[in-house]
C-alpha positions as a printed Julia matrix, in Angstrom:
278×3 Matrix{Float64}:
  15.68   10.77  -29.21
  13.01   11.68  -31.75
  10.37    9.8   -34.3
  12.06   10.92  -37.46
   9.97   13.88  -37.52
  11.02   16.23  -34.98
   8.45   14.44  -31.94
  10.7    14.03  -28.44
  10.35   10.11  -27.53
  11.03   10.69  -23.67
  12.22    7.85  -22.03
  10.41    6.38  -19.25
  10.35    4.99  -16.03
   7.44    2.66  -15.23
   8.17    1.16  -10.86
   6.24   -2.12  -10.28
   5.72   -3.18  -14.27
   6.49   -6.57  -14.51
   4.38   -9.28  -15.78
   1.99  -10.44  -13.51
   1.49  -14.23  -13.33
  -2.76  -15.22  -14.51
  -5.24  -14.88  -16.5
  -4.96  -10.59  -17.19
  -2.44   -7.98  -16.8
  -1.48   -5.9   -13.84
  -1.62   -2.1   -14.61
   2.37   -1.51  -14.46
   2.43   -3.91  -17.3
  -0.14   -2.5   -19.43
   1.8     1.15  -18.53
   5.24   -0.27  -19.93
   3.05   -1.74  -23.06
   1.45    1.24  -24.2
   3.94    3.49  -23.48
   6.55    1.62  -25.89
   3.47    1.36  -28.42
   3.68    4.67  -28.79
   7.49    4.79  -28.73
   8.74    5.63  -25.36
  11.81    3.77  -24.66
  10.93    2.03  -21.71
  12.75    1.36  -17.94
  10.79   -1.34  -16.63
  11.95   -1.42  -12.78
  10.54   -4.5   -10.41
  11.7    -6.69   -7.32
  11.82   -9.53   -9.63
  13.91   -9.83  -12.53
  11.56  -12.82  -13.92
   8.75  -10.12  -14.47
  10.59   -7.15  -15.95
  12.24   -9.48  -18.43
   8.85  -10.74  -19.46
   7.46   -7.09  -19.75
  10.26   -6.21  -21.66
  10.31   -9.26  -24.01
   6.91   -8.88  -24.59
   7.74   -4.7   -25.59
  10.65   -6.14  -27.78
   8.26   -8.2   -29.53
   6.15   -5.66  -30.42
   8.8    -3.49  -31.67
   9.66   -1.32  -28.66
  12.76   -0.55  -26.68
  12.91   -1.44  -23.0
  15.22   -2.82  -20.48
  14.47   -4.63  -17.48
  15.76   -3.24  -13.83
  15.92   -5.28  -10.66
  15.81   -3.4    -7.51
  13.4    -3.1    -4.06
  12.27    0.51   -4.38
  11.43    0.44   -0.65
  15.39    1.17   -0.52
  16.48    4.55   -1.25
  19.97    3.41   -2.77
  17.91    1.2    -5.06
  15.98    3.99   -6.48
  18.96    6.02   -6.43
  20.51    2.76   -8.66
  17.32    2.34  -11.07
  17.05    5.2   -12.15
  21.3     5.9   -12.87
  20.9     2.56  -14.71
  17.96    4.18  -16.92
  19.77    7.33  -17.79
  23.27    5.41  -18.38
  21.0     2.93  -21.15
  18.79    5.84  -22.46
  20.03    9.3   -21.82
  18.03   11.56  -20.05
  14.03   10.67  -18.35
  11.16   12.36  -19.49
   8.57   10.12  -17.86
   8.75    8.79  -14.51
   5.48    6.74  -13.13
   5.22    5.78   -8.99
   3.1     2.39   -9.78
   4.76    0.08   -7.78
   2.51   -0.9    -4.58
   0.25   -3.06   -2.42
  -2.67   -2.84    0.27
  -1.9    -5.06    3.71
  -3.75   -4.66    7.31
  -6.79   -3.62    7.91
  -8.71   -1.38   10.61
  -6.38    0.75   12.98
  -7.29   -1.39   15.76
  -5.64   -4.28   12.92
  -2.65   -2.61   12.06
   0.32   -3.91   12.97
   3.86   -1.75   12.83
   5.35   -4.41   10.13
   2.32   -4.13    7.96
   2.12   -0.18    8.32
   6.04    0.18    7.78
   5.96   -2.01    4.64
   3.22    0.07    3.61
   5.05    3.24    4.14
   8.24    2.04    2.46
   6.37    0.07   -1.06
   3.34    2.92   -0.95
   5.42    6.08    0.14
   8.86    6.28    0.14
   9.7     4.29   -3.31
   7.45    7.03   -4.94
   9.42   10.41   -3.01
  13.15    8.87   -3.56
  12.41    7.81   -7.22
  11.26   11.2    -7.59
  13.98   12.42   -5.78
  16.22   10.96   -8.23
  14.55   10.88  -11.35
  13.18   14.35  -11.43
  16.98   15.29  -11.87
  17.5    13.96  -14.77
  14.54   15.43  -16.59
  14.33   18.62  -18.05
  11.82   21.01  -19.59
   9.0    18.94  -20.45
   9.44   16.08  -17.93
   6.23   14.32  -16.57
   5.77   12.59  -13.29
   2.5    10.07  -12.26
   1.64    9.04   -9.78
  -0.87    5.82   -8.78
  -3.11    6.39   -6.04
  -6.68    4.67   -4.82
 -10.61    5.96   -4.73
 -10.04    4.42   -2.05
  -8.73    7.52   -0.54
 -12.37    8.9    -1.05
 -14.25    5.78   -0.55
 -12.42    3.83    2.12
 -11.72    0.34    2.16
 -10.56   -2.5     3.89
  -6.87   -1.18    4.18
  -6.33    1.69    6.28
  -2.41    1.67    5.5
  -3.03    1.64    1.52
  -5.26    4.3     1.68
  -3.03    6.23    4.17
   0.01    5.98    2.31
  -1.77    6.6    -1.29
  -2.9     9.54    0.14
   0.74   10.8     1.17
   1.38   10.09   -2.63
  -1.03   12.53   -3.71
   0.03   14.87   -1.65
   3.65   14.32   -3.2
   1.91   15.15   -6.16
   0.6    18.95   -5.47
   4.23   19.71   -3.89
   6.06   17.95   -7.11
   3.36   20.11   -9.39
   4.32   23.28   -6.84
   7.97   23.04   -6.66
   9.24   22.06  -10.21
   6.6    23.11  -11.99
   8.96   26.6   -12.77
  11.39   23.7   -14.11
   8.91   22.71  -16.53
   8.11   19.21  -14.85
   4.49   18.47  -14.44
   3.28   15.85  -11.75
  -0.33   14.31  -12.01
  -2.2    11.72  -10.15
  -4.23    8.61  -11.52
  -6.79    6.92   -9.09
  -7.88    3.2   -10.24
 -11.03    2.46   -8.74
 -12.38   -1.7    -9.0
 -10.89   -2.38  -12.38
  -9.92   -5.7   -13.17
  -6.26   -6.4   -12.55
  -3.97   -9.03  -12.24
  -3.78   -8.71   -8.68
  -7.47   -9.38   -8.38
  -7.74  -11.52  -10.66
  -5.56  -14.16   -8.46
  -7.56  -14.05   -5.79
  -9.93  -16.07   -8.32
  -9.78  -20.11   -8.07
 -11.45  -20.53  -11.52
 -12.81  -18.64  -14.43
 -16.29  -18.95  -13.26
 -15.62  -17.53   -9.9
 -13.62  -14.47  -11.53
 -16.72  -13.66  -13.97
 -19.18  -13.46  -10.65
 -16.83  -11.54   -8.71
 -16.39   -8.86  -11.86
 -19.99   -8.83  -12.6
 -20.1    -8.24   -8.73
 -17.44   -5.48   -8.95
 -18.96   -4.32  -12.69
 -22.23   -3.45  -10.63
 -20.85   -0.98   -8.55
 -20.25    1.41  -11.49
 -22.02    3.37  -13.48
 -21.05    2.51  -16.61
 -22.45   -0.93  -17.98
 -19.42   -2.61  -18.24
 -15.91   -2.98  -15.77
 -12.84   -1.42  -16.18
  -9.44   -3.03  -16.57
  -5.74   -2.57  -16.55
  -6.09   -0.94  -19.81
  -8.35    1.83  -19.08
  -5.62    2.82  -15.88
  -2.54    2.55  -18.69
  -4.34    5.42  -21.26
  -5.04    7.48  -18.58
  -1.58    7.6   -16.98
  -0.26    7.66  -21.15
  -2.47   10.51  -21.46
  -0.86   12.7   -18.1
   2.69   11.65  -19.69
   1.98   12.83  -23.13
   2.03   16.3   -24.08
  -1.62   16.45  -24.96
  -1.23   16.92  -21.23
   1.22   20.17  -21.24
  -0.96   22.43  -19.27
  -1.86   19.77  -16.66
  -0.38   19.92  -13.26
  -0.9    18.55   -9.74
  -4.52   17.14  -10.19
  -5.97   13.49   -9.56
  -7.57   11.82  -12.67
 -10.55    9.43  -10.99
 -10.66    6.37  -13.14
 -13.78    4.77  -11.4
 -16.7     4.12  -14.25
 -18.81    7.0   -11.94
 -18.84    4.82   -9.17
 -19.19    7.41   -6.8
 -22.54    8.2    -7.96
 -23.81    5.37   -6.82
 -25.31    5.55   -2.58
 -22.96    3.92   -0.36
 -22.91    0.21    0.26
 -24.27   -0.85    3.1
 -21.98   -4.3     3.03
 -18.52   -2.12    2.9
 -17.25   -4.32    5.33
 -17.23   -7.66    3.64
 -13.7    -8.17    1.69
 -14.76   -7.13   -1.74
 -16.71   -4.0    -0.89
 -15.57   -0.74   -1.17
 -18.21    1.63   -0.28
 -20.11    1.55   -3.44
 -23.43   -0.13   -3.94
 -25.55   -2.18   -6.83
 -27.58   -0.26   -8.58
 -30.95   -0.47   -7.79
């Protein structure tokens, strides 16, 4: 498939890019969004059907092609199933992107085995079998991202999420390593505290969202926050082939928080080792 003018429109899988209920988007979303914008046909793959169909209905709108896949990627023979259904709509993948996810627990004297397995299976697993399965199906040119976490760098509250995001980067260098002779490239994106959907719920009104971002906002260098948006062109960017030569590195998308001396309140629940600026 092509733009009329000899440009390859790979088709792409997006895990975890439903609609998120609120007031903002969740980053899988915004993925799918910009993606189609820019003419990838999209596979928009989530637990719930409700989502994807409102992700894809939303694409559709716009004037882009997508089609909504139900399946719980924390099953290999759903992965194996998501992406057969994407290649049987679209033809072959060019773009695969490991979104899907979630933080639970918290210290390792917290962690319980059902919190660290689900973490394992949502985190970890969904992003090696989709690969597993996907990167088949690509060919010269193909493009794999995955999400990860600063909080990798800059722990948080969540030992399992940053655990298991940092198996997914490591998935990342032996992707880049192994099939990079095939022509496949595999990148990964770290969000740091941009403003998502799933934060975004944890406010009870509009008021207490705007202190908690200006909260969050502080943190960075840059004077203002990041959002959803700002994780979608960076993981369009790794897709695209304005990203040809780029292979098995980790893309920080943080506003320069590191910079900024530790936080001495890392503990409390919306700290994440990063401090106000004096």
């Amino acid at each position: 498939m092509n733009d009329g003018n000899g440009r390859e429109l790979k088709t792409a899988i997006v895990t975890g890019g439903g609609t998120s209920p609120g007031r903002v988007p969740s980053i899988g979303e915004t993925v799918c969004r910009l993606l189609a914008e820019r003419g990838h046909p999209v596979a928009v793959v989530d637990i719930s059907e409700e989502v994807a169909e409102q992700t894809v209905a939303a694409i559709e709108q716009a004037g882009g092609r997508a089609v909504g896949i139900v399946a719980d990627l924390t099953q290999e023979t759903e992965c194996a199933r998501s992406v057969s259904e994407a290649v049987d709509r679209f033809g072959t993948i060019g773009i695969l992107i490991n979104n899907v996810g979630a933080g639970t627990g918290g210290a390792a004297t917290d962690i319980t085995e059902e919190s660290l397995d689900r973490a394992i299976a949502l985190n970890t697993k969904s992003a090696i079998f989709m690969a597993k399965y996907a990167i088949p199906a690509m060919h010269d040119g193909g493009a794999v991202v995955n999400l990860s976490t600063t909080a990798i760098d800059h722990p948080s509250r969540s030992l399992s999420y940053g655990a298991t995001k940092a198996a997914v980067e490591a998935l990342t260098k032996h992707i880049a390593f192994q099939h990079g002779p095939d022509g496949i490239r595999c990148n990964t994106v770290r969000p740091g505290e941009v403003w998502t959907a799933m934060v975004d719920r944890m406010c009870d009104s509009e008021e207490a969202a705007a202190r908690l971002r200006a909260e969050r906002a502080s943190r960075c260098v840059l004077p203002t926050d990041g959002d959803a948006w700002d994780i979608a062109r960076a993981v369009a960017f790794l897709a695209s082939d304005e990203a040809r030569w780029i292979t098995g590195q980790t893309l920080s998308v943080d506003g320069g928080a590191p910079l900024i001396r530790p936080n001495p309140e890392w503990r409390s629940h919306h700290s994440y080792a990063k401090a106000p600026r004096p």
